[in-house]
N, C-alpha and C positions, 0 to 999 in steps of 0.2 A: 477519373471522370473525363481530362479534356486533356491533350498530350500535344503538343505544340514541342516538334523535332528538327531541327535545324532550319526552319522555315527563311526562307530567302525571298522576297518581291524586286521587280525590276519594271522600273511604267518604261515604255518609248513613248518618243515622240518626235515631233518633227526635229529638233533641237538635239535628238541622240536616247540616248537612255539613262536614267537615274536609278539607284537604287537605293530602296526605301530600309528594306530591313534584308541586312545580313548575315543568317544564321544564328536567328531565335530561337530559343530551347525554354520549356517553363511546362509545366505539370501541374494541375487545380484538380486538389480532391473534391469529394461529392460533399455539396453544402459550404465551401468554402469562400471567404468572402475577400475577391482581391484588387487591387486597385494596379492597374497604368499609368504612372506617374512618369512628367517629363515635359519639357518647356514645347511651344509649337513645332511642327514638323520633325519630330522625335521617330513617327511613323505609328505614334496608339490608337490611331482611328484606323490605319492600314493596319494592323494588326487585328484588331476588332471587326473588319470585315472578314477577316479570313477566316479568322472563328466563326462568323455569321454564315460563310460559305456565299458567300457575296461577290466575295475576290478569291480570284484561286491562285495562290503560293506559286510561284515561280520554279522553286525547289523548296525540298523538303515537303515535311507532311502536318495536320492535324488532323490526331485519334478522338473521336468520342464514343466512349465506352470501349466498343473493340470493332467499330468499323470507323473507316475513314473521311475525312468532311468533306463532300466534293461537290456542293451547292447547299443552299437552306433547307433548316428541316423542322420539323414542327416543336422538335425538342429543345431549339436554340429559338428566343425572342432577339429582339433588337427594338431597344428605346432610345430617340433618339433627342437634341439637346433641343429642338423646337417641336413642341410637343404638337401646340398648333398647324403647321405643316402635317404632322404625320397624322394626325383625328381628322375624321370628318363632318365637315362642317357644316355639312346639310342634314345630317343626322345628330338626336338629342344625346346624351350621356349614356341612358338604357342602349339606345341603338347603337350607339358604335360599338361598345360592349358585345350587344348580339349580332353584330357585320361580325364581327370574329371568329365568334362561333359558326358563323355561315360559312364562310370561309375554310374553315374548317373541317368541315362539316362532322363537328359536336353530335351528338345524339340530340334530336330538339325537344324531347320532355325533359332534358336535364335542363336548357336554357333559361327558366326563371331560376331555377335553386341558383346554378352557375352568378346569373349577373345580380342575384338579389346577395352572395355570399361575398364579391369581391367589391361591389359598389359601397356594400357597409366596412368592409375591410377599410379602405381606401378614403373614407368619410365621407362619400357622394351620393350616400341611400337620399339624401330627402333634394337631391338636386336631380334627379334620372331625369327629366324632363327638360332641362337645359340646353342649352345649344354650347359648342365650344366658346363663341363668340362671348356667349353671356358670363364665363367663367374665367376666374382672376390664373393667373400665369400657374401657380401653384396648384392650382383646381384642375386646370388639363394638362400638367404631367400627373397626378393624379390617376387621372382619365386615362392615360396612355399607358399606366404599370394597372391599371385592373381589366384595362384591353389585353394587355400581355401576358396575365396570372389567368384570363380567363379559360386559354387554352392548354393550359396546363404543363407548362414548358420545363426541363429541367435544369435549364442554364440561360440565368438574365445577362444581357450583353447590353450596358447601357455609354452610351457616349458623350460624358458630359453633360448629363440630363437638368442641372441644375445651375448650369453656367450662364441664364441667362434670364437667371431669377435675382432681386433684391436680398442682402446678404441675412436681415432675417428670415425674408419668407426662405430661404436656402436651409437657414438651421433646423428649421423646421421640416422642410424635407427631406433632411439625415433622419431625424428622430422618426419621420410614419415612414422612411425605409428599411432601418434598423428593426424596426417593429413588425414591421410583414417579414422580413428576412427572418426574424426569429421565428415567428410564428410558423413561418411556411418550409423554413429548409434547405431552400434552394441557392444555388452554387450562382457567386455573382462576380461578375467580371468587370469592372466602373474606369472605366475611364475620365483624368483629370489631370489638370498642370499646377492644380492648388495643394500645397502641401499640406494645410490645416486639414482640410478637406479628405485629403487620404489617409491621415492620421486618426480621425475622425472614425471612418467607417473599414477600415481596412483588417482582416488578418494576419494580411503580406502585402506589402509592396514591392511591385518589379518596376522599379527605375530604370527608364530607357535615357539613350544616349541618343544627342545628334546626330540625324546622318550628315553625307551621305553612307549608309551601311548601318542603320541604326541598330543596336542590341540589346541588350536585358543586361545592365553592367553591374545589379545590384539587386538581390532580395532581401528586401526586408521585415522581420515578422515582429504582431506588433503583441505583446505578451500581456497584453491591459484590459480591467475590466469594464465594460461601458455601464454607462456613456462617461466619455472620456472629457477631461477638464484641459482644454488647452490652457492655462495657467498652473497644472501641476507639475512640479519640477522635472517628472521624470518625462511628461509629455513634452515641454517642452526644450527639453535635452536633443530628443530623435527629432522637434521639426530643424534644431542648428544642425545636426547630423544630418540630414539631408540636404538640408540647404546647401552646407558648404560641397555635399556629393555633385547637387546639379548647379553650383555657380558657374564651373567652366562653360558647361553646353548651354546657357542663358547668354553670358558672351558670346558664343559662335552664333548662336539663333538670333541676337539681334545684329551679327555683325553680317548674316545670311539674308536679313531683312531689309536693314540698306543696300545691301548688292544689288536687290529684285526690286 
């Protein structure tokens, strides 16, 4: 489904050049569900753009399906960690729903089925009338995975969608995203530096390394049936397994953070 080949990024700047990721390699089958795991500036939101076709790879390549990813496409979404930012706020729940489809440009006799099928997915049927504003943090990310389902995409790219939500209302958004993921199929790619949190929702884990040269120094697959008990022995075996994987680059990253 998504072929990520030696991919390299390098930003300039006035200051010289940095390099964020040094010769990534990672393959996600159709329907699979994987997490980015790794403390700040690891480079998984740079990586995540390149999936998105947002950022274009320096060297190396990403495949989807059997052509190659050389800007956005309608097949790839992007969800992003402030959901408020990316909805609009001058339009109700129904309408940003159908800005998508516009955008899009959907067939418009499908546009009721479409937002009447993802709004009640999502739990937001008897809210379509709302404004962003009126809705609790959890309500418009929400809003912004039935904006994203609405067009039909075959690969969610989300960024930490949940990082800036209260840690119940968070558990609760594993469980209605676990739940559309079943339901719907679709190949997801989640970004996060929480290990509960990728244990939680993951298949595999690709644990990145610090840059500068960040890489993929670890896949992890997670062989458990959900939903998962962070208190069961074998769960929590693999979150000390990882943990002790990412202690070092937690050191470098805070010891990269007082530098700056």
């Amino acid at each position: 489904m998504l072929r990520v080949h030696n991919v390299r990024k390098v930003f300039e700047s006035a200051r010289g050049s940095y390099v964020a990721l040094d010769g990534v390699s990672l393959t996600i089958s159709d329907g699979e569900f994987v997490c980015l795991l790794g403390p700040s500036g690891c480079g998984k939101s740079t990586l995540l753009n390149i999936l998105a076709g947002f950022e274009p790879a320096t060297a190396g390549n990403v495949v989807f399906g059997d052509a190659p990813v050389t800007g956005a496409g309608r097949e790839r979404v992007m969800f992003f960690q402030d959901a408020g930012s990316a909805l609009l706020p001058w339009l109700s729940t129904e309408e940003n729903v159908r800005f998508a489809l516009r955008v899009r440009k959907m067939p418009k006799a499908d546009w009721p089925a479409i937002i009447d099928k993802y709004l009640e997915m999502v739990g937001l049927d008897a809210h379509r009338g709302k404004f962003p504003a009126e809705l609790s943090g959890g309500m418009r990310q929400r809003l912004q995975i039935a904006r994203g389902l609405a067009v039909e995409p075959d690969v969610l790219l989300m960024d930490e969608p949940f990082a800036a939500l209260d840690a119940l209302t968070r558990r609760r958004m594993h469980a209605v995203l676990l739940d559309i993921w079943q339901r719907i199929g679709k190949t997801v790619v989640f970004v996060t530096h929480d290990i509960a949190e990728a244990i939680s929702l993951a298949d595999r884990i690709a644990v990145m390394s610090v840059g500068p040269g960040s890489v993929i120094t670890r896949l992890i697959e997670i062989d458990l049936p959900r939903p998962r008990d962070l208190t069961d022995p074998q769960v929590a075996r693999l979150f000390t397994q990882i943990e002790n994987l990412l202690a070092p680059d937690l050191i470098r990253s805070d010891e990269r953070s007082d530098v700056h």
